[in-house]
Backbone as CSV, one residue per row, in Angstrom:
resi,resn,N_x,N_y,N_z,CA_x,CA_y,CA_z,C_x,C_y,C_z
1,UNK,64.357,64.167,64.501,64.452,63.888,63.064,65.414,64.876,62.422
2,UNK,66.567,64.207,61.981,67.540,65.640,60.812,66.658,65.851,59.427
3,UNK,67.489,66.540,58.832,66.950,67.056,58.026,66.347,66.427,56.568
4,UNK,67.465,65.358,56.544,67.832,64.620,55.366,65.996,63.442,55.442
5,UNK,66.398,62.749,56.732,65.250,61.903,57.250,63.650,63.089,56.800
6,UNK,64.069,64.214,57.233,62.172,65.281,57.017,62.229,64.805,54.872
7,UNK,63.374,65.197,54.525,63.217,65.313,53.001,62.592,64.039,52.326
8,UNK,63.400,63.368,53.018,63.030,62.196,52.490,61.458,61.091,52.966
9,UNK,61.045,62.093,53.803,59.261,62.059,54.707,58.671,62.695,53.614
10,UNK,59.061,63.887,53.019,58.226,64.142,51.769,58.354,63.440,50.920
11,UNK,59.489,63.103,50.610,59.237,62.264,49.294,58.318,61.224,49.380
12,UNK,58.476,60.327,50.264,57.948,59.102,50.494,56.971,59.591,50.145
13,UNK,56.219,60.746,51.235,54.094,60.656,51.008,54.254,61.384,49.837
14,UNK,54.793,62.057,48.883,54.005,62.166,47.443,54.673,61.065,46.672
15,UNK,55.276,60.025,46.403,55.319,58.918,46.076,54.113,57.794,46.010
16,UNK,53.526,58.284,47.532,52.463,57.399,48.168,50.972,58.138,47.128
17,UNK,51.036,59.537,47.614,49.653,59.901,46.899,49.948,60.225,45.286
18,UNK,50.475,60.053,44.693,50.780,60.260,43.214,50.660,58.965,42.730
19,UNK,51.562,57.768,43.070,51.276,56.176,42.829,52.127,56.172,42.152
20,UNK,53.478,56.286,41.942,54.370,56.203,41.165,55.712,57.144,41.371
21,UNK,56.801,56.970,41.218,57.918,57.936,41.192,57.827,58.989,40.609
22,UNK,57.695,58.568,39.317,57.648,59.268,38.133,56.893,60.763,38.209
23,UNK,55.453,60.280,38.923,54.866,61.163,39.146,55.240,62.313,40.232
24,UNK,55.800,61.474,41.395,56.017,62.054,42.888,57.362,63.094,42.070
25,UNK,58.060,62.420,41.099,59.340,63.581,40.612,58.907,64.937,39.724
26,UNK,57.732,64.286,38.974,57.189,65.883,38.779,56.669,66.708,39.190
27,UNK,55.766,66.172,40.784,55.456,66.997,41.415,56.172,67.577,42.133
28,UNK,57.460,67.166,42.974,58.464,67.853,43.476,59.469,68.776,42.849
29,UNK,59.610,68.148,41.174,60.169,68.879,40.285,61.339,68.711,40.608
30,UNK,61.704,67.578,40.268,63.136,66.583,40.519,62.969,65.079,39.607
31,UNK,63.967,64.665,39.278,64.737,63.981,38.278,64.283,62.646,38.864
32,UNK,63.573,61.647,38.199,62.993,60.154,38.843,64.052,59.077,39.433
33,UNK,65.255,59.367,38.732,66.355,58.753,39.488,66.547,59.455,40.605
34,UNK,66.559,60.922,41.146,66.936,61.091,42.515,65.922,61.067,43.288
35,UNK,64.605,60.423,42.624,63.112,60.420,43.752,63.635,58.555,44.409
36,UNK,64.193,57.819,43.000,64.371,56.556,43.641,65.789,56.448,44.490
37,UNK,66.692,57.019,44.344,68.049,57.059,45.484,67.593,57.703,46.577
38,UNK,66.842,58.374,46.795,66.415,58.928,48.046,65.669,58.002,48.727
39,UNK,64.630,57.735,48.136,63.626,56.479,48.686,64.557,55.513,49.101
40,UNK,65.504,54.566,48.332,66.365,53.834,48.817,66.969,53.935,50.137
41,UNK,67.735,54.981,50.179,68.515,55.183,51.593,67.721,55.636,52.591
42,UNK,66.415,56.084,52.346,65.421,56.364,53.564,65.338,55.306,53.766
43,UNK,64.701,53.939,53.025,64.399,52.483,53.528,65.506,52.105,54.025
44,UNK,66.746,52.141,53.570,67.855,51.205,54.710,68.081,51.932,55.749
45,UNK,68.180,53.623,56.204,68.088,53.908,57.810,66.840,53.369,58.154
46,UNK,65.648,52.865,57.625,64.521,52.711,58.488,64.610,50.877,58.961
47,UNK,65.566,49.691,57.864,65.549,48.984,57.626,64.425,48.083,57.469
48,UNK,63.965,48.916,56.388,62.492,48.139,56.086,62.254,48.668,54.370
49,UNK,61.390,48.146,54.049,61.085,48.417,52.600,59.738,49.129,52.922
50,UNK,59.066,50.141,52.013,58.050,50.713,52.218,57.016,50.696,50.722
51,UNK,57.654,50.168,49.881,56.598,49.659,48.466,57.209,48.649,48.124
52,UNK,55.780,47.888,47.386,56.443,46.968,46.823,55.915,47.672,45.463
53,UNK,57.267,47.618,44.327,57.045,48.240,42.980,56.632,47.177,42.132
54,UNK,56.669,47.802,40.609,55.770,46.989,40.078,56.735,47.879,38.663
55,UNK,56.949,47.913,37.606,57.005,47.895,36.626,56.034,49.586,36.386
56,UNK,54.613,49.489,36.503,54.153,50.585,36.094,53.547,51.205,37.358
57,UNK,53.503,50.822,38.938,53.272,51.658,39.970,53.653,51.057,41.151
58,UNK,53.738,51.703,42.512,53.888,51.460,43.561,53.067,51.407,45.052
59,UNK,53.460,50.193,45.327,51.786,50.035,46.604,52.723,49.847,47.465
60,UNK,52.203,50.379,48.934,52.798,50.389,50.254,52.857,48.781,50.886
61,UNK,54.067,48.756,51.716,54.250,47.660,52.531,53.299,47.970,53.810
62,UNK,53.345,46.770,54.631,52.650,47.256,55.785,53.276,48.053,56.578
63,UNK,54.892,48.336,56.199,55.323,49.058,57.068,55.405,50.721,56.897
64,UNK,55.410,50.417,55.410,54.837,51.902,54.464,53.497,52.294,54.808
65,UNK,52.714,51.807,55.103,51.215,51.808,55.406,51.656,52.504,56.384
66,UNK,51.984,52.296,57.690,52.283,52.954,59.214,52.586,53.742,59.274
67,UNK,53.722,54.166,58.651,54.514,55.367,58.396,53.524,56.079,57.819
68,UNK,52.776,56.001,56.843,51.863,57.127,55.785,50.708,57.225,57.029
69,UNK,50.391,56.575,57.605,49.636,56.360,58.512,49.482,57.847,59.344
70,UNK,50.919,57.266,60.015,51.262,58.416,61.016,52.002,59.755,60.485
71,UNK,51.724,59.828,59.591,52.778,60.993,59.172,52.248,62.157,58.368
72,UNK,50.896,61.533,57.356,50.631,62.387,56.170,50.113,63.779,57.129
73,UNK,49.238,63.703,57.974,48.459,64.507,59.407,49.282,65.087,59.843
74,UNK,50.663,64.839,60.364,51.531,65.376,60.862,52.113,66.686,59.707
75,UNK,52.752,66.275,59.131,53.452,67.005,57.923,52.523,68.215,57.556
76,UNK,51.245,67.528,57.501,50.148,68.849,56.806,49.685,69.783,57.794
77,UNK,49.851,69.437,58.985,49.904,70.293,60.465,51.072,71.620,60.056
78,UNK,51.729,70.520,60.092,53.575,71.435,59.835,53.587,72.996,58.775
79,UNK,52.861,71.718,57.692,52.952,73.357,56.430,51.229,74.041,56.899
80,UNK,50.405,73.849,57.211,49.571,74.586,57.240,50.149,75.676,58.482
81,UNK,50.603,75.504,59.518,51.123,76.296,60.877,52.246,77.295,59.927
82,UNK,53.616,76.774,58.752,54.115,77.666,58.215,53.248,78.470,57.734
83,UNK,51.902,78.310,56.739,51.580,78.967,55.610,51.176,80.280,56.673
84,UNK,50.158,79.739,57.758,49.460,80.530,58.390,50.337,81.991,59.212
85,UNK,51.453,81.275,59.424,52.958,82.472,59.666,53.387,83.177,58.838
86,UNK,53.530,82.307,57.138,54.048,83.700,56.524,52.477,84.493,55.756
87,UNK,51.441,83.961,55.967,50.534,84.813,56.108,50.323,86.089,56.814
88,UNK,50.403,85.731,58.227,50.890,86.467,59.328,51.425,87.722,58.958
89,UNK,52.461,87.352,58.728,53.680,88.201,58.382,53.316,89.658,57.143
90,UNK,52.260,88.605,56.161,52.338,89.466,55.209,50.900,90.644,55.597
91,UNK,49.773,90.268,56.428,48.820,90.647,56.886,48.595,92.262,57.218
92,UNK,47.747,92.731,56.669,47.421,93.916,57.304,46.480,94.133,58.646
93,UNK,46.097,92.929,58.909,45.178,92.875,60.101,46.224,92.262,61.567
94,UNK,45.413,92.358,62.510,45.857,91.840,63.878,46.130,92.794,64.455
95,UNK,46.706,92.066,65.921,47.717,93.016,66.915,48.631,93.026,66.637
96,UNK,48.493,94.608,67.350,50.295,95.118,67.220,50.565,95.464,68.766
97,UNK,51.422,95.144,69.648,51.367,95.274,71.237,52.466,96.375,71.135
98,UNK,52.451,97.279,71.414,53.636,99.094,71.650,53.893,99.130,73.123
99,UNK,54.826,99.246,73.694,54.885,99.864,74.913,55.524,101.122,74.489
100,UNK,54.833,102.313,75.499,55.985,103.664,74.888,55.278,104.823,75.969
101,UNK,56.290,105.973,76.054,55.500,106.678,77.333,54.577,107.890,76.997
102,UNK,53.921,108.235,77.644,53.015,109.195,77.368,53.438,110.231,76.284
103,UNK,54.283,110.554,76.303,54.523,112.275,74.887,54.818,110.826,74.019
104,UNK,55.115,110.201,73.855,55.690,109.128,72.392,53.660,109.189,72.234
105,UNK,53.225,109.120,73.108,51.733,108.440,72.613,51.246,110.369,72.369
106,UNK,51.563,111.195,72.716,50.679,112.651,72.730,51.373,113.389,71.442
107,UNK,52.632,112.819,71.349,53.289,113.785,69.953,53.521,112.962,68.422
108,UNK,54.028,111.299,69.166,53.786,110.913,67.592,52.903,109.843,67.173
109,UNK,51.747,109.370,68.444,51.075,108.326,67.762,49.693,109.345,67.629
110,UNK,49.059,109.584,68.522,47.838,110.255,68.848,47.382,111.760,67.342
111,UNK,48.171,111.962,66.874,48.249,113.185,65.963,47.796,112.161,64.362
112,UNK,48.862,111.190,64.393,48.200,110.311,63.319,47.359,109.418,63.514
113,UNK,46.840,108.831,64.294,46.193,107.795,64.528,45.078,107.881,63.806
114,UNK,44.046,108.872,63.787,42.570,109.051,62.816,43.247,108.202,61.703
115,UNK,43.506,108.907,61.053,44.193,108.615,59.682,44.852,107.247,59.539
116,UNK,45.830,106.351,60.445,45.843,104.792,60.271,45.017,104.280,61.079
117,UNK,44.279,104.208,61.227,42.512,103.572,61.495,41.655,103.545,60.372
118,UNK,41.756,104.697,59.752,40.548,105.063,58.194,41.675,104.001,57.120
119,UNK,42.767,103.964,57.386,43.825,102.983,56.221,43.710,101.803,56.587
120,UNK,44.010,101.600,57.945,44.300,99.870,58.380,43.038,99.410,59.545
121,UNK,41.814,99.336,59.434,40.813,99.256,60.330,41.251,98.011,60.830
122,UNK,41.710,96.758,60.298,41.847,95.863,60.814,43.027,95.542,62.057
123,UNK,43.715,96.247,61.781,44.916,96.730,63.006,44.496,97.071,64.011
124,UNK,44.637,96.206,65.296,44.269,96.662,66.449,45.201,97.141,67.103
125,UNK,45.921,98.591,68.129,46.714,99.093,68.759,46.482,98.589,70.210
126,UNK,46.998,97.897,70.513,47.401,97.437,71.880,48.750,98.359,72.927
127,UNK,48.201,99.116,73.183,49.312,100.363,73.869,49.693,100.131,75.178
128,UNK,50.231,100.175,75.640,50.881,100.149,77.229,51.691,101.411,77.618
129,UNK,51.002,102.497,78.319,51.628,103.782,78.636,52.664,103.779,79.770
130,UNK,53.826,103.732,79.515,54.893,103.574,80.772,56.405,104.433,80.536
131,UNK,56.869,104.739,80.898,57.794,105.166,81.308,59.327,104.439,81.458
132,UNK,59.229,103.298,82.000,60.664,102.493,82.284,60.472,101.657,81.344
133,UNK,62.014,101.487,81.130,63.028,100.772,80.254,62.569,99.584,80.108
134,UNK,61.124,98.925,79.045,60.694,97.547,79.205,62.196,96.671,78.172
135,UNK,61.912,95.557,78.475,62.312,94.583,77.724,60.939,93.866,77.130
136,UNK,60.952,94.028,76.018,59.629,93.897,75.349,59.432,92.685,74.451
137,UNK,60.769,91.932,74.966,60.166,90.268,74.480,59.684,89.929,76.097
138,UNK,60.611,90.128,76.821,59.883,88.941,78.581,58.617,89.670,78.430
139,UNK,58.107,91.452,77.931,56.627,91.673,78.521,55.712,91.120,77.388
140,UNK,56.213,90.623,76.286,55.562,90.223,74.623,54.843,91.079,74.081
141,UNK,55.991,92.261,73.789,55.109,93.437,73.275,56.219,92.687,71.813
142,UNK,55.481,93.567,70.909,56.130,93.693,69.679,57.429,94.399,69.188
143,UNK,57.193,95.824,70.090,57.881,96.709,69.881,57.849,97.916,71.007
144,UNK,58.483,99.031,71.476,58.281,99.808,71.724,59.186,101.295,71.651
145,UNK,58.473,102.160,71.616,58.913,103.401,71.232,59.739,104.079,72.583
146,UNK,60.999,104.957,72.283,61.280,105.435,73.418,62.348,106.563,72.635
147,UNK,62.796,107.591,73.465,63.929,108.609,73.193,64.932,107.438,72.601
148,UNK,65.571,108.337,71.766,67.454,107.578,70.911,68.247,106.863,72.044
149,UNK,68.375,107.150,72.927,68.798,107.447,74.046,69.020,106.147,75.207
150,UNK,67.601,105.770,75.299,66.878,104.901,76.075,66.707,103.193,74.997
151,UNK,66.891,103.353,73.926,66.782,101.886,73.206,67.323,100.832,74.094
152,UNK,66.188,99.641,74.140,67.052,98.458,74.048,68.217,98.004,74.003
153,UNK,68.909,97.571,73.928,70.214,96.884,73.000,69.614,95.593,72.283
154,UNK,70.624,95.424,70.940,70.735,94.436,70.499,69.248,94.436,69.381
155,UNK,68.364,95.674,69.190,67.224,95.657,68.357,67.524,96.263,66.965
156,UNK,66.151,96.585,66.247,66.379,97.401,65.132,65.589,98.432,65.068
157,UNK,66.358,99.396,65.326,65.650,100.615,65.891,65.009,101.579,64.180
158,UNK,64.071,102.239,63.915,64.073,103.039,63.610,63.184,104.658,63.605
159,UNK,63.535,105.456,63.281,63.626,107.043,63.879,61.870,107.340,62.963
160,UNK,61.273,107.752,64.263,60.198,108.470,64.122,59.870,109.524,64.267
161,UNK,61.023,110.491,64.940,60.978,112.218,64.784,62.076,112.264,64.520
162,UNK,61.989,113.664,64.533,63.353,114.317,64.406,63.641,114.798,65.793
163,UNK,65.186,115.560,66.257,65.462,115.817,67.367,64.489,116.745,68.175
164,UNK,64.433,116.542,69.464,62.867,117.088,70.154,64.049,117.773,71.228
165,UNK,63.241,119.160,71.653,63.470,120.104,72.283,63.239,120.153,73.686
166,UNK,64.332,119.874,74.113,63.646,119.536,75.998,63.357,121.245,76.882
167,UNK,62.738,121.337,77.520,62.547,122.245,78.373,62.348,122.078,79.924
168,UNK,63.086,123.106,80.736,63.117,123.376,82.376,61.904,124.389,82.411
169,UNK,61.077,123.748,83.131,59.622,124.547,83.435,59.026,124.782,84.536
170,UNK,58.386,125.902,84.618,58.071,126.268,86.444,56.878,127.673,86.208
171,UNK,55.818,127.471,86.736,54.687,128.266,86.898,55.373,129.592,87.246
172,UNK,54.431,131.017,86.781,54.504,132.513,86.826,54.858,132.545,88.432
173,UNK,54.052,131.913,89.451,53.475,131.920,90.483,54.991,131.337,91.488
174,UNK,55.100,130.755,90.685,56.585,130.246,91.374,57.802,131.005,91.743
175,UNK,58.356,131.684,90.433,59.288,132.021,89.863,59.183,133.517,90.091
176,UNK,57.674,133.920,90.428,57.438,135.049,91.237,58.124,135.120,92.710
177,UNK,58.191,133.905,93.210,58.447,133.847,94.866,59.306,133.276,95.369
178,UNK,60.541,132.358,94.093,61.671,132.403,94.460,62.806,132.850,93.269
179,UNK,62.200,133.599,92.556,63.395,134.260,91.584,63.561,133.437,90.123
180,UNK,64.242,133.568,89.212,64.373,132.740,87.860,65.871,132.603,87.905
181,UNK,66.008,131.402,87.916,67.364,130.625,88.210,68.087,131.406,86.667
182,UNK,69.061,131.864,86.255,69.653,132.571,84.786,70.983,131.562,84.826
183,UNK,71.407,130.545,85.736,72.275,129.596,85.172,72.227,127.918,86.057
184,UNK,72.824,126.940,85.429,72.125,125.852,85.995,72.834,125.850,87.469
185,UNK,74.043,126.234,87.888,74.091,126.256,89.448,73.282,126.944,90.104
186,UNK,72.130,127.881,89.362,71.405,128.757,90.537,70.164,127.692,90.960
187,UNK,69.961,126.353,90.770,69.038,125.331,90.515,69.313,124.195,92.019
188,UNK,70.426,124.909,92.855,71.018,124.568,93.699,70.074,124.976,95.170
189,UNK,69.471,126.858,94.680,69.154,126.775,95.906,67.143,127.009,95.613
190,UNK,66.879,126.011,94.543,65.667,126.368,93.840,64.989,124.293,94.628
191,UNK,63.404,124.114,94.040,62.772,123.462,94.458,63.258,122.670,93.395
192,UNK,63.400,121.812,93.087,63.958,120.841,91.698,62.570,119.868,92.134
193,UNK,62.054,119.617,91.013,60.603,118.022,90.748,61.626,117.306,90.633
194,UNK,61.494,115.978,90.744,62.828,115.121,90.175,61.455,113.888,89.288
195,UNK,62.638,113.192,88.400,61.479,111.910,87.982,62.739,110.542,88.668
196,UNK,61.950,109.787,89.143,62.809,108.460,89.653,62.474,107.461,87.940
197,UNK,63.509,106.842,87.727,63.074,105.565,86.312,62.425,104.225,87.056
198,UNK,61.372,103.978,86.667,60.873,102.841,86.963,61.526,101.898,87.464
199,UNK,62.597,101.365,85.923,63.444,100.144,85.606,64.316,100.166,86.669
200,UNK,65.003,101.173,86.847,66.364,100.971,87.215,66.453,101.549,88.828
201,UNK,65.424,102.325,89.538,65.175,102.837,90.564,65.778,104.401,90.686
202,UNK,66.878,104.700,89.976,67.036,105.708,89.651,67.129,106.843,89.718
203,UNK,66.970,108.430,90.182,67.255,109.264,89.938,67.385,109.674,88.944
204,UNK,66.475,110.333,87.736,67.002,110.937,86.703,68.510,112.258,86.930
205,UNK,69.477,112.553,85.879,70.373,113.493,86.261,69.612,114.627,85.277
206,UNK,69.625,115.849,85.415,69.267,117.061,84.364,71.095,117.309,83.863
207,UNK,70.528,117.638,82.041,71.538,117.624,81.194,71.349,118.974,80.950
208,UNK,72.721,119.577,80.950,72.896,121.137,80.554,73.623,121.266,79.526
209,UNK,74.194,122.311,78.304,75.196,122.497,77.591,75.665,123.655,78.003
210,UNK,77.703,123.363,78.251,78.560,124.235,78.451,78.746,125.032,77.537
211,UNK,79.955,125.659,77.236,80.644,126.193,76.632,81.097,125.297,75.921
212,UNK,81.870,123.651,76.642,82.494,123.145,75.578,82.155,122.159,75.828
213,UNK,81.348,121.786,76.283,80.560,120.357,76.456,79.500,120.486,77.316
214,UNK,78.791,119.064,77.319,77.337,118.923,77.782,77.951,118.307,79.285
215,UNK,77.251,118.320,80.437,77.615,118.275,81.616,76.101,117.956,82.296
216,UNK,76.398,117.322,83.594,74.955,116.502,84.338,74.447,117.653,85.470
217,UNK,73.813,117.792,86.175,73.875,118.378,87.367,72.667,117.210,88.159
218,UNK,72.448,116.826,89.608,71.736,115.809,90.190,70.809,117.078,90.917
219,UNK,69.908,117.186,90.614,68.798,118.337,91.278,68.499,117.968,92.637
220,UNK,68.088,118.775,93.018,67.698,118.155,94.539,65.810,118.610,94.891
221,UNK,65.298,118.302,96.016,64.303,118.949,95.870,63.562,117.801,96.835
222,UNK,62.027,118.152,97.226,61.504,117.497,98.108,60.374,116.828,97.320
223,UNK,60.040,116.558,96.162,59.199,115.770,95.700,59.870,114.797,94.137
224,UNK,59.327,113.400,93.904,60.008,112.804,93.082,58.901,111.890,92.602
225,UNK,58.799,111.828,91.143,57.419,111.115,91.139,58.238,110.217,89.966
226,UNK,57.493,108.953,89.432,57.835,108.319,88.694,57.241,108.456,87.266
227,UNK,56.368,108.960,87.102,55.386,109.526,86.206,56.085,111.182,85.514
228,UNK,56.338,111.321,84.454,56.762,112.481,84.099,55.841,113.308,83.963
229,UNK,54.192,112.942,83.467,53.404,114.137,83.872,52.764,114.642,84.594
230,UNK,53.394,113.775,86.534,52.891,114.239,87.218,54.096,115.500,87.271
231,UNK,55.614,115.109,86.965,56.029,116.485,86.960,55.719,117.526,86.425
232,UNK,55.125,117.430,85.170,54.714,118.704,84.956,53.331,119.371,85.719
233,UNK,52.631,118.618,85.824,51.363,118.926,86.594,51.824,119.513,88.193
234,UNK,52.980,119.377,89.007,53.477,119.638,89.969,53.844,121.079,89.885
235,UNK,54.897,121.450,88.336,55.171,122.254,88.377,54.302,123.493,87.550
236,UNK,53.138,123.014,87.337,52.129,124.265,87.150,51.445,124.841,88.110
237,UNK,51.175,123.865,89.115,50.715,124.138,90.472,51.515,124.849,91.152
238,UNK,52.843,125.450,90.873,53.939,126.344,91.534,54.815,125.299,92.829
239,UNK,55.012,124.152,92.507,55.528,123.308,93.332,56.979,123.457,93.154
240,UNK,58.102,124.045,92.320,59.127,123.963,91.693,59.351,123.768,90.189
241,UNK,60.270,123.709,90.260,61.077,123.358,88.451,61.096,122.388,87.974
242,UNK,60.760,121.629,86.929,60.875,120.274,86.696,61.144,120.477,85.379
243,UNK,61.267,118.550,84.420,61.749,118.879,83.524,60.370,118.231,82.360
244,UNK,60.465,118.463,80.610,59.804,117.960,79.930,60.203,118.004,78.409
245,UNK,59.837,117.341,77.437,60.166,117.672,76.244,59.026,118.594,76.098
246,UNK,59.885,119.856,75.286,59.089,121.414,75.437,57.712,120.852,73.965
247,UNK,57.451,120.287,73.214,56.641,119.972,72.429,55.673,119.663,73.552
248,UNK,55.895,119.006,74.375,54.694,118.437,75.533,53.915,119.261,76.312
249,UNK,54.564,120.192,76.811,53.578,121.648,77.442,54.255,122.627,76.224
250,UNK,54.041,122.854,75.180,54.004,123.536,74.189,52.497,124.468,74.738
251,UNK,51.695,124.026,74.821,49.812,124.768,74.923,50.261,125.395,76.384
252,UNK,50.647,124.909,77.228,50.853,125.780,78.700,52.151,126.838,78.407
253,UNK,52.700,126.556,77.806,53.862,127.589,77.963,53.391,128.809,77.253
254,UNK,52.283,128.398,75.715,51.892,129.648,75.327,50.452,130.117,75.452
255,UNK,50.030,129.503,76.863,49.158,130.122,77.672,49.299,130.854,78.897
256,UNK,51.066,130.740,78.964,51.911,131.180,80.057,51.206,130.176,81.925
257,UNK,50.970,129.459,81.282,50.268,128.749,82.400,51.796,127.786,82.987
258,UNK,52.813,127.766,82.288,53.947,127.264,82.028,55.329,128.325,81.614
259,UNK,56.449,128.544,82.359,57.445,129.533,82.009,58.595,128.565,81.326
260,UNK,59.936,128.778,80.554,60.642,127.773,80.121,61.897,128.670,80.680
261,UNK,62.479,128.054,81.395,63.859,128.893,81.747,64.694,127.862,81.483
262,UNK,66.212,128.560,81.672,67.332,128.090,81.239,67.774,127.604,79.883
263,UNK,67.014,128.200,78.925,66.837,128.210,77.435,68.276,127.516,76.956
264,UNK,68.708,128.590,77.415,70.206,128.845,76.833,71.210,127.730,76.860
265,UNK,70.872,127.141,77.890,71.706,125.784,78.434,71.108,124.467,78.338
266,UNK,70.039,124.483,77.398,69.065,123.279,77.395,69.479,122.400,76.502
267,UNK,70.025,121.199,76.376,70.048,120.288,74.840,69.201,119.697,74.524
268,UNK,69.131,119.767,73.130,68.036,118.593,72.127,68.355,117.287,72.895
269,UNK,67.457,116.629,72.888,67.047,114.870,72.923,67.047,114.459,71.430
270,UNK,67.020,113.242,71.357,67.389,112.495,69.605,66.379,112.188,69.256
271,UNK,65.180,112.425,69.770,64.238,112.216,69.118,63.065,110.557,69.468
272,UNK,62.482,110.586,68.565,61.703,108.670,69.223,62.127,107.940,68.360
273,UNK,61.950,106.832,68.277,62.346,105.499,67.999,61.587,104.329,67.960
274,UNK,61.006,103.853,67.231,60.400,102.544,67.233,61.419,101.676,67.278
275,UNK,61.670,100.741,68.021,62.631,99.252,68.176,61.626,97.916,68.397
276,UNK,62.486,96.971,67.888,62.092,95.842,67.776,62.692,94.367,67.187
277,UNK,62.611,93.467,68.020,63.809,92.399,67.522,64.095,92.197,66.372
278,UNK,65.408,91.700,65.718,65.470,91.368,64.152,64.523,90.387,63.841
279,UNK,63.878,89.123,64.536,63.263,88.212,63.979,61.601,88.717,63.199
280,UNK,61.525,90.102,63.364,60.024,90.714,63.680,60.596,91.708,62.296
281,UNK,61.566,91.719,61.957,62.007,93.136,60.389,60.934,92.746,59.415
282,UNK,59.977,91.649,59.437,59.331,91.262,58.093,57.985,91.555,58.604
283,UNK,57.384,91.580,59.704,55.931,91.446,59.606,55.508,92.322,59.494
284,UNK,54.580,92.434,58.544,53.687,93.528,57.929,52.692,94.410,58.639
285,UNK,52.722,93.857,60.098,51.975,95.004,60.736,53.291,96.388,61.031
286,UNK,54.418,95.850,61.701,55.213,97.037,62.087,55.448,97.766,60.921
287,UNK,55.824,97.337,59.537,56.381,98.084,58.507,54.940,99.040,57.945
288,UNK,53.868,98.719,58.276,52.991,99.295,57.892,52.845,100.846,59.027
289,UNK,53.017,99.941,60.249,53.059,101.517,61.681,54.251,102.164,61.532
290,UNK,55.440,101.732,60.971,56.426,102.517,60.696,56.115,103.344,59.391
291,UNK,55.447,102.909,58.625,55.266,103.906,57.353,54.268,104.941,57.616
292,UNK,53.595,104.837,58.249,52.310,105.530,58.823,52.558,106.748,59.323
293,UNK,53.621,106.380,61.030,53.750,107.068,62.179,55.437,107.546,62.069
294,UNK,56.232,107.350,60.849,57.629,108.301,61.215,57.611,109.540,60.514
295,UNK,58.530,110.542,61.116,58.557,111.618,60.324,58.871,111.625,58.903
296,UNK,57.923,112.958,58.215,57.928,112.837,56.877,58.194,114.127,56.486
């Protein structure tokens, strides 16, 4: 059905339930001559007549009968399924599906969360703790959070921290028994944790800052986990060096249960990110978790 044929499906059924043009034009809030030129040219694509008029009202043909028949049910399907969407949309209740990895859930959801629960009880958080690069329409999440870095393509991202502080970390116990690396080539003849990326199979690279630029180095080392806090948990146990955003063992480092070396050469990360397709910029659950959960 084009478009012209749907318009002219409305007209017809409030024509039908009003009993008159006249009427069907004030309820649409249109001019009684363009309720009857419309009606017209709907009947000759259908080649049939659908009232027979009368001077002061209008009664259905049998073929008008069929059509109202089959159609009024249909149509009211149609707008009740819209209303119930931009309801949807405007709603403070339902799911919200997040994929995002553990520190996105330990530094910026978990700290506010009391607080949008006591605001939005009806909001249910549907979380998925992971690590690799989802595509979060094929998994039908809503949205998910990740470093500046790591976005999607093609979404609408917006910023929920500010730039976060990465740190190279390695137990007292360690660093006792093979020395404290003081530049990133000394990391050459040290135990390196590595993290593999889910998505992509991967090798993470460790990022250093030069003198005049930022530069990669590929660590080496005999253990590689896919999980970033089994790296840190590796490297409290005195297993080697690994890496973390320093907000994340913030409590071990100043329990010294955790050392932070290579200070000097470490760069900021951009921070987190909520993303999520353009078709999704209106619904009132994300704009509500974005007002909630970004930095303020």
């Amino acid at each position: 059905m084009n478009r012209s044929d749907l318009h002219a499906l409305q007209t017809f059924l409030a024509i039908a339930d009003q009993g008159s043009l006249r009427a069907a034009a004030r309820v649409l809030g249109v001019n009684p001559p363009a309720i009857s030129h419309q009606l017209k040219n709907f009947e000759d694509r259908l080649g049939t007549p659908l009232f027979v008029r009368t001077t002061r009202s209008v009664t259905l043909t049998d073929a008008g009968q069929t059509l109202y028949d089959g159609s009024r049910y249909l149509l009211g399907a149609i707008q009740d399924t819209v209303d119930n969407t931009r309801n949807a949309a405007q709603a403070k209740t339902g799911q919200l599906r997040i994929t995002l990895p553990f520190r996105a859930w330990q530094l910026i959801v978990a700290p506010k969360l009391a607080g949008f629960q006591d605001t939005y009880p009806g909001i249910e958080l549907d979380l998925t703790i992971e690590e690799s690069l989802t595509d979060i329409i094929q998994g039908g999440f809503h949205a998910g959070i990740r470093l500046g870095d790591h976005l999607q393509e093609n979404m609408i991202a917006t910023r929920l921290s500010a730039t976060e502080e990465a740190a190279y970390i390695a137990s007292p116990r360690y660093l006792e028994k093979h020395g404290t690396p003081n530049r990133p080539q000394d990391l050459l003849t040290h135990h390196c944790i590595r993290h593999r990326w889910q998505s992509s199979g991967r090798i993470a690279t460790w990022q250093f800052t030069g003198t005049k630029e930022n530069y990669t180095v590929s660590p080496q080392g005999g253990l590689i986990f896919n999980d970033l806090r089994s790296v840190v948990d590796a490297a409290s146990r005195g297993f080697g060096i690994g890496w973390s955003l320093k907000r994340g063992v913030q409590e071990d480092l100043d329990t010294d249960r955790l050392v932070q070396v290579l200070a000097d050469y470490t760069p900021m990360r951009p921070g987190f990110f909520l993303y999520f397709s353009k078709p999704l910029r209106s619904l009132r659950l994300l704009r509500v978790f974005i007002e909630h959960f970004r930095a303020t």
